[in-house]
Structure formats: C-alpha cells, structure tokens
C-alpha positions, 0 to 999 in steps of 0.5 A: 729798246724795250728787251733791256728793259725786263730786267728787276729794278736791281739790274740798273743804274736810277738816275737819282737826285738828292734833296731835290726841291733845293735850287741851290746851297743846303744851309738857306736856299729856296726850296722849289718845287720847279727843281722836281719838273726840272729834274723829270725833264732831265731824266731823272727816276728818284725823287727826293722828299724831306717831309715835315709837320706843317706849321700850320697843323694842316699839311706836311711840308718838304724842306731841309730840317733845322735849317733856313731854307724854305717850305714847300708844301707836299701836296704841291710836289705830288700834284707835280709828279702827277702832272708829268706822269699824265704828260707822259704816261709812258714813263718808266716809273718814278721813285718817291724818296721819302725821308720821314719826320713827320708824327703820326697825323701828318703821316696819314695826311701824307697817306691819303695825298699819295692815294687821293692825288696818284689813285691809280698811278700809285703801285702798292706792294702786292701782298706776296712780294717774295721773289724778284723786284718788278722790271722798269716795263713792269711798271710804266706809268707807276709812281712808287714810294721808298720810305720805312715800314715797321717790323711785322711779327710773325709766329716765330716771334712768340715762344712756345708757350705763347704761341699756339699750334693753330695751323698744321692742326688736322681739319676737325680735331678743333671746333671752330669756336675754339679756333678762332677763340685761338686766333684772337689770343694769338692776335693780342698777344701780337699786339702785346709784343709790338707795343712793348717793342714799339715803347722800347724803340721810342724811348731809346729814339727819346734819348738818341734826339734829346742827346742830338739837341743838346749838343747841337742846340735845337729845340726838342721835338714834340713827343708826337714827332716820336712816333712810329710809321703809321700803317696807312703809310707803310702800305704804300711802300716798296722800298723799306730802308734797313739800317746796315749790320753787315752784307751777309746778313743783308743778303738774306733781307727781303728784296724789297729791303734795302741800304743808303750811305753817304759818300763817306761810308761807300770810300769805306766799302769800296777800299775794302777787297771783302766789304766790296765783293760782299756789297756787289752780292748784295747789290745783285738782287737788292737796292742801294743809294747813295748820297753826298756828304752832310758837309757839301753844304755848298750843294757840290757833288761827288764823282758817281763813277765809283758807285756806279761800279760797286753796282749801287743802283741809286746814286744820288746827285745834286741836280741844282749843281752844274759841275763835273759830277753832272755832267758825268750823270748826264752822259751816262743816262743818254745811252738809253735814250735819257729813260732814266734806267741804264742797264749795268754792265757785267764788270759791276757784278760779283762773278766779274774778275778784272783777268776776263778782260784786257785794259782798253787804250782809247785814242782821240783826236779833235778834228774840227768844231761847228757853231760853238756858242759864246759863254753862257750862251750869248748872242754878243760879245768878242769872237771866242777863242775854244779850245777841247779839255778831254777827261776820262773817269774812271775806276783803278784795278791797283788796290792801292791807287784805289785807296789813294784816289778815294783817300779824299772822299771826305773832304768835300773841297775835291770834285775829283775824288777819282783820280782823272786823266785830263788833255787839252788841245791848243785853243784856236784863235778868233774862230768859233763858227768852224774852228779846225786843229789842224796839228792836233795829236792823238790823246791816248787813255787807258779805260780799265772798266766799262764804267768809265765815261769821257767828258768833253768840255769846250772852254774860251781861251781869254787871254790876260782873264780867267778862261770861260766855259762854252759847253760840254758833254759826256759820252760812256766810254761803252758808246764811243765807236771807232773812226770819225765820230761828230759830238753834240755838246749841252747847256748847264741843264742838259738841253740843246736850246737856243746857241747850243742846238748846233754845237759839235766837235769832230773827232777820230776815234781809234779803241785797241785792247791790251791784252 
C-alpha cells in the first residue's frame, strides 16, 4: 500500500542486519558476501559494512577488526547491492551501514567505488537538507549511506574579531575587491579553525587507541589509520552518526543526525521513566539503531520487541542466527509485504499514555495442521509426532516487571531477556500429514502493546531424544484476526520451498478487550 509509505524514514521500523557479511560466529567465521543477497532477499533495508585498509594497498576490505574472521572485498559488496537494485529496481531503498576504519586513501577508493558502481542509484544529501527525511516512496530504487561526516564551521564559530560582517552589509557600501578580499580571509581563517580542531581531535584519538592497544595487546594502527573523514566520502552521507550527550540536546541535531547503542545501553534507557519519554521524542523526527552486545561472540541475538517499542527505527539483528529473535524479526516485516519498512504504531510515540487503551486478552486454540514437514526438511525418516508451542512477546506496563525483565540484558546467555509467555498443546501421535487436537483448550494471553508479535513453533515429540524443531512463524499480534484463521509456517531463512511450501496449522482465534 503505497499511502503508508509517504511517511519520513523516522516513521518506520528498517528491517536491519548487524555485520551482515558474517555466516557465522563473530570471533573466526567466514565473511561472505552470499550473507548480503541472503539478506536482501529476505527483506532486509540496512546493510552493515565493516571497512578496513586492504593488505594489499589497493582496495578497502569489509571484515570483523582484530579478529580472525575473513575479508571480503568492498568492491564485491557493492557490485552485489548493485545487482539486486537493477533486479528489482522497485525496492525501497537500502541503507549502507558503514562502520569507518579506513585512513584517508582508502576512504576516497571507497568514494569513488560508491560513485563508479551505484552512478545514479546513489542519493547524495541535497544540499538544503533542513526539515523532514525523505519517505521510503521518496526514495525507491536508491541506495543511501550511513557513515560520519565531519564537524562544518560556520560564522558563529569566529568570534568577533575574527569574523567579518560581510553579509547584511548593504549592496554598494563595499567594493567588490574588498569583498571577496573579505571572503578569502574568512576562508582561511576557516581553515585555520578546522585544522586546529582536526589536530586536537587526532591526538586525543592518538591516545584513546595506543591505551586500547596496550591493554588488549593489538598492534598500533599506522598513523595514516588517524585520519579524519575525507570530504569526497562525507558527501555521500545522509546519515551522520553523533555520539549521545543527552536526548535534549539531541533533539535539536540536524534530522539527518542520528544515534547507535548496543543492547546493553537501550536496557539503560528503557528503565528509566525520563531517558525513555525523552528517547521516544527523539525517535519522532530522528533515527536510531541498535545492535547486539560486543559479547554475543556466538552471533545470537536479542528480542527486538523492546527497541521496537522505544520507536528505534533500526534494529539491528544478526541474519546468519536461526533463533527466536529471528523469527520474531521475520514475522513482523510480513505485515507489509516483506518491503522492508513497517509503519510504527501510535503506542511507540511519546504523545501515547498506556490509559488510552485497554490490556487486549487473545484466546487461541489449535484445531488441526496440514503437511507438516519432518526436522530439517527432510523426505525420510520415521512418522513425526508435532505438537504447537505458542509464545507471546511482548512489553510489561509495570515499571518494575520492566526492570525485572530487562535485568538480564547484559548477560548474553539469555535469549529471552523480555519476559514470554509460552503454551504447548499435547503432541499428536504418528500424524504429521493432517494431525487434529481434538481436546485442545483455549490458550489465553494478556497483549499489553501493539507491538507485541505471537511466534508459533511446531516441534517432533521424540520420545527417549531431545525433541526436534519442524518449523515455525511469527504473526504481530496487530494482524491476527478473530475466528478460524490457517497459519503459513517458514524454513531457517524465512522461505517456503520444498516441504515447507504447504505447512499450516488451523487455529481459532478469539480477541476481547479489558477495559
């Protein structure tokens, strides 16, 4: 539906991948740049790129710094993103995450790759950027770049001594040698500022690195690795990460500005009353990603329920990862056709007060099921035995069931660091062609937001073994309809191929409100 689409960018959840190229753990996996078509085909809007100084001198590398996984070359990655917009050039626009090592050389190669590679495809920030971001419409068939840009300086930067009243003068009261004489000594003395600017920064990054590597053992960086962002890069940024002072300040950034925090950070935010109101302000007319903790080294992921209801637009998972947090992902960006963007809803905004509406109680109850696949697919094997886990995701209105339920964010171990209501149905013996629960019951769940996402998971009771997993899906409590609904259910990467295409389960569905 193209009307939900002329919104700014800052209106909707991006479906988004962190460190994309990985095909597996973050420590020593191979780096691929398959994982970005996979992830393109799956729906995903913002690509993740880690670029580095090639060893060979000639071209930047994407990889996992300072560890032992592999290197890609950039080039190969954007001749990919390339590929898939000329495939389908009626998608919504992709978002480059550029995560910036590179020194000054390797940033212009990256440059002029971006330029000679997307041409056309590439939206460069116009040069009046004041007012809104542009609308996912706005943009189709664009690539656009997330990345730094360095501090400009304006007149307010010279003090008064410095700056010379060149503008507002009347037209006539300076002849026109002296005002470009004017100019040109306002020009340098620019220069003069940014330079001594520029040298304060490098040698405060100086010392922020050689204390990093001293502690952690790595090599030095090489000085030309110190550099700032080159201008030739800078111009092909939208967005300008900014490191966070605090939300009021924040809130007054150019639009094109925005914030990143780990997992670890948003439990901070999203425990305290003041930091969340603020943060869902800021999240109105800015962007915001997320991304997993530096210690899921294991590529595991978090539950992106919670980000997702701070208003954070970018919340990045890892793709490579088949779990719960997946899934959940998945079943959210099928609302709007698997497009990428999803509209958020009113209750993420900061004008919403949890008394404009009542708690929601869903009821359901699984009827049947239709060509269930055996585990992992396939075509041999003993007769299953299925039976549904049914959990809800979803957010708390207690203050303090919130800080109870977030307590566990930085321990990476948990999966579920929002707290989940899961129910089983009883599994149905050596039937998975048209199993049927005759005496099943009615599951009942509280939904508290609109944000909240039902994942369905259909396991292989085997008895004496661990129990397998067949398949499963996720459906935003938003899109559940009452009565006798049929369920799709997906592979590890989201598809329907093969014994997967006809998988369903029959429910009844019945939704009430509390008032």
């Amino acid at each position: 539906d193209e009307s939900m689409l002329k919104k700014p960018l800052t209106a909707y959840w991006i479906n988004s991948s962190h460190n994309t190229y990985l095909t597996g753990d973050q420590l020593k996996s191979l780096s691929s740049v398959e994982m970005y078509v996979v992830a393109m085909h799956r729906g995903c809007k913002c690509l993740e790129l880690d670029c580095w100084d090639g060893d060979d001198g000639c071209s930047p590398v994407v990889y996992h710094g300072y560890t032992l996984t592999s290197k890609i070359p950039f080039q190969s990655i954007i001749t990919c993103v390339k590929g898939y917009v000329e495939a389908h050039p009626d998608t919504l626009p992709i978002i480059l995450s550029l995560e910036n090592h590179c020194s000054n050389p390797f940033q212009e190669m990256m440059a002029d790759i971006l330029n000679n590679t997307l041409g056309g495809r590439l939206y460069k920030l116009p040069e009046s950027s004041d007012g809104p971001l542009p609308s996912p419409l706005d943009l189709v068939g664009k690539v656009v770049v997330k990345g730094k840009r360095p501090q400009e300086y304006d007149d307010d930067d010279l003090t008064e001594a410095e700056s010379l009243e060149v503008i507002g003068e009347k037209p006539g009261t300076l002849r026109e040698e002296q005002a470009i004489a004017s100019l040109k000594k306002r020009d340098k003395l620019r220069e003069k500022m940014a330079s001594r600017e520029e040298n304060r920064k490098r040698d405060k990054l100086k010392e922020n690195i050689a204390s990093r590597d001293e502690k952690n053992g790595y090599a030095p960086l090489p000085p030309e690795a110190l550099l700032n962002i080159v201008r030739q890069l800078s111009d092909l940024t939208l967005f300008n990460g900014e490191k966070l002072k605090d939300f009021k300040t924040s809130i007054g950034l150019p639009r094109t500005d925005m914030h990143s925090f780990s997992e670890s950070k948003l439990a901070k935010l999203y425990t305290d009353p003041a930091n969340l109101q603020q943060w869902k302000e800021y999240n109105v007319g800015h962007m915001s990603r997320i991304y997993p903790a530096g210690a899921r080294i294991d590529s595991s992921n978090y539950n992106p329920v919670v980000p997702w209801s701070s208003g954070c637009q970018l919340v990045a998972l890892n793709f490579q990862t088949d779990d719960s947090p997946m899934t959940v992902n998945d079943g959210r960006f099928r609302e709007n056709g698997c497009c990428g963007y999803v509209l958020k809803p009113p209750s993420v905004f900061p004008t919403y007060k949890e008394s404009d509406s009542g708690a929601k109680v869903l009821r359901i109850k699984v009827l049947s099921g239709s060509c269930l696949p055996k585990p992992y697919g396939e075509s041999a094997g003993e007769v299953i035995d299925p039976y549904v886990i049914i959990r809800l995701h979803d957010v708390v209105k207690s203050e303090t069931m919130r800080k109870s339920m977030l307590a566990s964010a930085d321990d990476p171990g948990h999966d579920d660091s929002l707290e989940i209501t899961e129910r089983k149905t009883s599994p149905v013996r050596d039937n998975g062609y048209c199993p049927q629960w005759k005496d099943a019951e009615y599951f009942s769940f509280t939904v508290n937001s609109d944000v909240a996402v039902v994942e369905f998971i259909v396991m292989d009771n085997d008895r004496g073994f661990i129990d397998e997993l067949m398949c499963k899906t996720a459906v935003p409590v938003s899109c559940l309809r009452q009565g006798l609904r049929c369920v799709q259910f997906y592979d590890q990467c989201s598809s329907q191929h093969g014994p997967f295409g006809m998988a369903r389960i029959l429910l009844d569905v019945d939704i009430s409100y509390v008032v």
